[in-house]
C-alpha angles and dihedrals in degrees: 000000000000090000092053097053085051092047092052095038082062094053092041083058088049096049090048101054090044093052092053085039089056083047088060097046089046087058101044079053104052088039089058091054094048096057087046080070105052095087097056105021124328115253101222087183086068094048100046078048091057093046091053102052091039090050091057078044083054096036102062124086089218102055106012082104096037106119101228084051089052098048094050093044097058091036097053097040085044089052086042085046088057104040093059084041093061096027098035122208118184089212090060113080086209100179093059085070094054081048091049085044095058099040087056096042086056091045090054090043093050096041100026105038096156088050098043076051092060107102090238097058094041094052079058091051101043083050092055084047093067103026086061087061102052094048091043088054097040091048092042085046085046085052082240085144109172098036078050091045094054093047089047080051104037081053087053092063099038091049090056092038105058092028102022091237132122116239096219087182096045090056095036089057082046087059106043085044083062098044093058100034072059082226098160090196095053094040100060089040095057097042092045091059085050106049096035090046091049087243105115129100144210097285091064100060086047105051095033088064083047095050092045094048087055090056083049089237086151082182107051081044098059094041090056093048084057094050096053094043087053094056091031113031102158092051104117100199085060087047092050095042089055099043091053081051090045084043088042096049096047093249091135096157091067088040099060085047085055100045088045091053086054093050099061092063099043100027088181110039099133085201094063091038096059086042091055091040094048093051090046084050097053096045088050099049089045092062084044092061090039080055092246103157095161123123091265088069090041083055088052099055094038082059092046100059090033085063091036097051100047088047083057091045088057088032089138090075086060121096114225096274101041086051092048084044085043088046097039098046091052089051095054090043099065098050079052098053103042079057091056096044088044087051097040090051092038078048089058126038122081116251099253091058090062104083089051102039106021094085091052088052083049088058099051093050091053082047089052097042090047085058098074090044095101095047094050088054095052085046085052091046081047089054107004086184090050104142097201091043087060097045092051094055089053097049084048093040088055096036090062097031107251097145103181094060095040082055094048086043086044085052096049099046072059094056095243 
């Protein structure tokens, strides 16, 4: 009894692979009349018959690899691919056969070599190669961005696996497609083959940061901008971007190295000088709170109007709200300072000096606050409702006793 359920389980096997492997013939043969039609019209009813025999062919765990079941495959959902592209029907996700088309032709080039070898097989190959192409560049010009990242990619593969070569612009545009369809997991799949197989550029550094800043990973975003700065130390936009994470995070020290760096190579641009200037001011105004009077300070504040004042000398290059910042900032330099160099005299001199020297100090305050009189007023012309304009003319009106005005700037902090 036991020898004839064997036996029949045998024969059950046997009918069961002839059966697929008639599936496979059925839909060679169905294939075949199908493509009889294409110079007159298309016969659509040959074709779905084909992809139905050649799916139970798929389908099936003894004969999905088999290499006949994989050609076909590919062959019949590439041609199904081509006839809704050309007769569209809103109903047919079309691009899930070219898809379909692609997976089955890599499967038979990684199990079947001496197959996927064959001419024929390697004319269908070589088809799917560009195709992938066109469609990658209509749907990226259609901002379809993550169906155009997965055919740049898809051309990437097909590309290394029928010349052995690796397409850099196929998975760059893969990955550009990802950045801007914002997929995170597509994204980091597409960068990562660049970057571990040495085939990445420039632009991935720089958008990476800029992908990881916008997650707020402060520190994959710092390890990929050194990264890029390592393997492309003159590119300016890597050095920019690091020195506004070194300006962000409060490392001024690096950013100054940075900016100086910059500025080497663009000694006037009036962007990277009020940057420079502002970080000198604010390192200088914070040892003035901390009641640091000391010539260090007094340095500080010496490197902050030199770059101001050689950003305003170049102030065309400023849009509207960098010159009000540029305009502003000397202004309110020049009250700040008077205040230091008012502290760091008073500081010095011996009590019994102040009675002959402390008027002139006051002087010289009221001569350093006036300074910034002319840049606070074409701050003012910039943004003439600038809240912290007005309140800086008044501070400077009453500082060197112009009453009138301090009372006109008072007024209109009051809203009068």
């Amino acid at each position: 009894m036991r020898t004839l359920l064997y036996i029949l389980g045998i024969v059950s096997i046997v009918t069961s692979l002839n059966a697929q492997k008639k599936n496979i013939n059925a839909a060679w043969r169905a294939l075949t009349d199908y493509q009889s039609t294409l110079n007159d019209k298309p016969n659509l009813s040959y074709l779905l018959k084909a992809k139905e025999n050649i799916d139970l062919a798929y389908q099936n765990p003894e004969t999905k690899e088999d290499s006949r079941t994989l050609t076909y495959y590919s062959q019949i959902y590439f041609e199904l691919f081509k006839y809704y592209q050309n007769q569209p029907d809103p109903s047919v996700p079309h691009y899930s056969y070219l898809k379909n088309a692609i997976e089955s032709f890599m499967l038979l080039k990684e199990k079947h070599p001496k197959v996927a070898a064959t001419n024929e097989v390697q004319t269908l190959g070589i088809n799917l190669l560009n195709t992938t192409n066109q469609e990658a560049i209509k749907l990226f010009n259609d901002k379809k961005y993550l169906d155009a990242s997965h055919f740049f990619e898809q051309h990437y593969w097909l590309q290394n696996k029928i010349f052995n070569i690796k397409d850099t612009a196929g998975i760059f545009n893969a990955f550009l497609s990802a950045y801007k369809s914002n997929d995170e997991e597509k994204i980091l799949k597409t960068s990562r083959e660049l970057i571990q197989n040495n085939i990445d550029n420039i632009k991935v550094y720089q958008l990476m940061y800029n992908f990881y800043q916008h997650k707020k990973d402060t520190i994959a975003a710092l390890n990929i901008l050194k990264k890029g700065r390592e393997k492309y130390p003159n590119d300016i936009t890597l050095l920019n971007q690091e020195t506004e994470y070194y300006i962000s995070s409060k490392q001024y020290l690096s950013a100054i190295k940075n900016l100086e760096l910059l500025l080497q190579k663009d000694s006037t641009n009036a962007l990277l000088l009020l940057t420079l200037g502002n970080i000198y001011d604010n390192l200088a105004n914070q040892n003035m709170a901390a009641k640091n009077y000391s010539d260090s300070t007094d340095n500080l504040f010496q490197k902050a109007i030199q770059n101001y004042l050689k950003s305003y000398s170049n102030k065309s290059q400023l849009d509207a709200e960098n010159l009000f910042t540029l305009t502003y900032n000397i202004g309110a330099y020049y009250t700040n300072y008077g205040l230091f160099y008012y502290n760091k005299k008073m500081k010095e001199f011996k009590i019994t000096d102040l009675s002959q020297k402390q008027k002139g100090v006051e002087d010289k305050r009221k001569e350093y606050t006036q300074m910034g009189l002319p840049y606070l007023k074409e701050a003012e012309s910039l943004k003439p409702n600038d809240s912290s304009v007005i309140a800086a003319l008044y501070k400077v009106y009453a500082l060197i006793g112009d009453t009138k005005n301090a009372d006109i700037y008072k007024n209109k902090m009051l809203g009068k």
